[in-house]
KOLTIMAR-863373 format. One record per residue (C-alpha): residue in three letters; z, x, y. Coordinates in steps of 0.05 Angstrom, whole numbers, plus 5000, padded with zeros to 4 digits. Each point is the difference from the previous one (the first is absolute). Layout:
N
alaZXY
...
This chain:
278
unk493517256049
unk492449844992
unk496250695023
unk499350005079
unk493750354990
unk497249304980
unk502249735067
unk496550555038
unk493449974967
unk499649345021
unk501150105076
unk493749955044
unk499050535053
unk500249525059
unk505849714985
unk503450674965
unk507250114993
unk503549385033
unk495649554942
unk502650514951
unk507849865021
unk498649154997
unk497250084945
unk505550404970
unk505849475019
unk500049854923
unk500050714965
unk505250185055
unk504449414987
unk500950144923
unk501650785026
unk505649715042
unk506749914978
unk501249284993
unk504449935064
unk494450185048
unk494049605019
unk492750154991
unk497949685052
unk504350315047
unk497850704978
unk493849915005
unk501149775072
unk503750605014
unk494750424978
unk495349685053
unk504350035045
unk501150774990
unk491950035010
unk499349605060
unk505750525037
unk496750534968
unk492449944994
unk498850564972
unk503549884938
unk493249574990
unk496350615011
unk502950264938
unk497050154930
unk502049264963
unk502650284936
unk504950445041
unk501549365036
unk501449494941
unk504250714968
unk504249945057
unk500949254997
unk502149974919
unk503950625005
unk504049595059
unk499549424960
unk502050224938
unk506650385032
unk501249365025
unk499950205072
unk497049745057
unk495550455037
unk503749795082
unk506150095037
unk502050724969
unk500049834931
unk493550354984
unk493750275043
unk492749914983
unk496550655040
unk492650165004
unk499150664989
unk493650414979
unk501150354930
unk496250584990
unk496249924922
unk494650384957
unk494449514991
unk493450294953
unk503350765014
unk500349955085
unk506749745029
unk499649485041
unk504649575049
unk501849254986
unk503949605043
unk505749674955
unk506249535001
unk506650454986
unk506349594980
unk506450305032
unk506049754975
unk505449815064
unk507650044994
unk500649234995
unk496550054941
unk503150494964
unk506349645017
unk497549374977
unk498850344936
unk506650434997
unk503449274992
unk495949864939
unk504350404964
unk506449654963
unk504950515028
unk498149945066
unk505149685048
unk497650205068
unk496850355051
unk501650235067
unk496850435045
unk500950265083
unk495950405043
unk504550475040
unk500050175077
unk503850615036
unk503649505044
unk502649624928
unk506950164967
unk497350314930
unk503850374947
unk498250214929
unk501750454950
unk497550074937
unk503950234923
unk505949874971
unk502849565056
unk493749675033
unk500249585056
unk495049735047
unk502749685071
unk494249695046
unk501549645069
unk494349955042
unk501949835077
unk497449425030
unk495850365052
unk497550605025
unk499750164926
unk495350785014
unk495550294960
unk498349924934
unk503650534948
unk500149754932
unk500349494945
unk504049764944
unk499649594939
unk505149734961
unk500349664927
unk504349714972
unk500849794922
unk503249554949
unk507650364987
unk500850185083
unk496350574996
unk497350225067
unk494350555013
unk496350215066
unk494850465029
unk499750325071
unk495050255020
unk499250305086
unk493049805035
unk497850694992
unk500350114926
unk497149304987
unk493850155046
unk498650704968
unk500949624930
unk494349585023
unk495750575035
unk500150284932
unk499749464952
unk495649525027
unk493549945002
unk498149685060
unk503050645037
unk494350405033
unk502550774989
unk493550215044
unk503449725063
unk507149844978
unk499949295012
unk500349384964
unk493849574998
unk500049445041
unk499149474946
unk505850354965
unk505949634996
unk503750685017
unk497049845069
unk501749315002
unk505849924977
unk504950564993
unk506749774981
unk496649574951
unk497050554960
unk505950535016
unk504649464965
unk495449914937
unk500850705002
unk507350034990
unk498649364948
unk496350354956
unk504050715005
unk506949444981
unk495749734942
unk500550724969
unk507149834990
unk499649294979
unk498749614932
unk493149765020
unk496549554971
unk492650024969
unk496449645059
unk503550485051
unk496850654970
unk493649664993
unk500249885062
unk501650665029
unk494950214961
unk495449575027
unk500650175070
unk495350395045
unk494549914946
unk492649644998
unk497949644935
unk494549724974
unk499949504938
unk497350174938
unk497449564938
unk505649994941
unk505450135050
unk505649305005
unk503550395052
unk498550295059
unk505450535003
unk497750314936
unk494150125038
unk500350795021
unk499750175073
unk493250345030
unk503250195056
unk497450595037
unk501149865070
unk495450395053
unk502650495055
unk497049485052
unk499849354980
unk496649515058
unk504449675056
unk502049294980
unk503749415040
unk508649974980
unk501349854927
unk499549264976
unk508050034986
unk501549905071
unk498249284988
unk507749635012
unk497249364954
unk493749654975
């Protein structure tokens, strides 16, 4: 990958970060994995800016971070595979600390499912999001079993979510997780969770889209139990996180995280991943 910070030096202020991201197409296509296009990612990440202008407002090396760590993952940045989230990031500049608005790649449970079946053993993966009016059984040990039959209506309220893999030789592992335990994982892991007035912010994807994130939850807590492969962890490791590129550096997930998220980052419109296609 030729060094991003290239690319940014030569984007003129008027025309600022959506020059940056055409003029990027290239560098971003020989990040991708062969089986997506260039062209269409690069629409895609317009189209996450024009839903979600402040992503534009952003500083540009947190944007094009966000783009090649996407890229480079091989996921798409839309339709709950991954979120790009403008957030400011609090950082010590000449001794003072000062707040910068930046691009924050959150990693969605399509993604990491997309990625789970990158891994030879993988066979498949199921998963269910369970109501009180829904016939639901599990147990978990030496004779696990997990029964799921949602109704066809009047399904009730939410109560919790599963996720099932299975792998090459039949076996079969799941998760379950109730609502309640997933949202206090979030409240406590994430960082777009605002502990001053116990709320998520509204550009989080928390707000959003629930379910979505309470089943990457249960994902990710699964992949602890699962032959994973390299791209996976990276990934995980990757999300929540701002980065910026940096000269000598091929890829952008050996870049290390700056994250240091504020108390009160500003208001922004929904996240970009709400888009449904490009």
């Amino acid at each position: 990958m030729n060094n991003p910070q290239e690319l940014i030096k030569q984007v003129s202020k008027p025309k600022g970060i959506r020059q940056m991201i055409e003029s990027a197409q290239m560098e971003l296509g020989k990040a991708l994995p062969d089986s997506m296009s260039a062209e269409r990612f690069t629409r895609i990440a317009m189209t996450c800016g024009r839903l979600n202008p402040e992503l534009f407002d952003c500083t540009p090396e947190s944007f094009m971070g966000a783009l090649f760590t996407s890229a480079q993952l091989g996921i798409e940045p839309i339709a709950g595979h991954a979120y790009l989230i403008p957030f400011s990031n609090s950082k010590k500049v000449g001794g003072n600390w000062v707040k910068k608005k930046e691009v924050q790649f959150i990693l969605g449970y399509k993604g990491i499912a997309a990625l789970f079946y990158r891994h030879a053993k993988a066979m498949s993966l199921n998963w269910g999001v369970v109501r009180e009016n829904d016939f639901f059984d599990f147990e978990q040990g030496s004779s696990a079993f997990l029964r799921h039959k949602p109704i066809l209506k009047d399904r009730g309220e939410v109560m919790g979510y599963w996720v099932m893999a299975k792998l090459s030789g039949d076996a079969e592992i799941f998760h379950y997780m109730g609502v309640d335990e997933c949202m206090s994982h979030g409240k406590k892991h994430s960082k777009t969770f605002n502990k001053r007035d116990g709320q998520f912010y509204a550009s989080s994807p928390w707000a959003t889209s629930p379910d979505a994130m309470c089943l990457k939850t249960v994902l990710v807590q699964l992949s602890k139990l699962l032959p994973i492969s390299i791209d996976l962890q990276r990934a995980i490791d990757a999300d929540e996180t701002s980065r910026q590129p940096r000269k000598k550096i091929e890829n952008m997930l050996d870049v290390p995280s700056e994250t240091n998220w504020l108390e009160e980052p500003e208001d922004v419109s929904p996240p970009s991943a709400l888009i449904d296609e490009a």
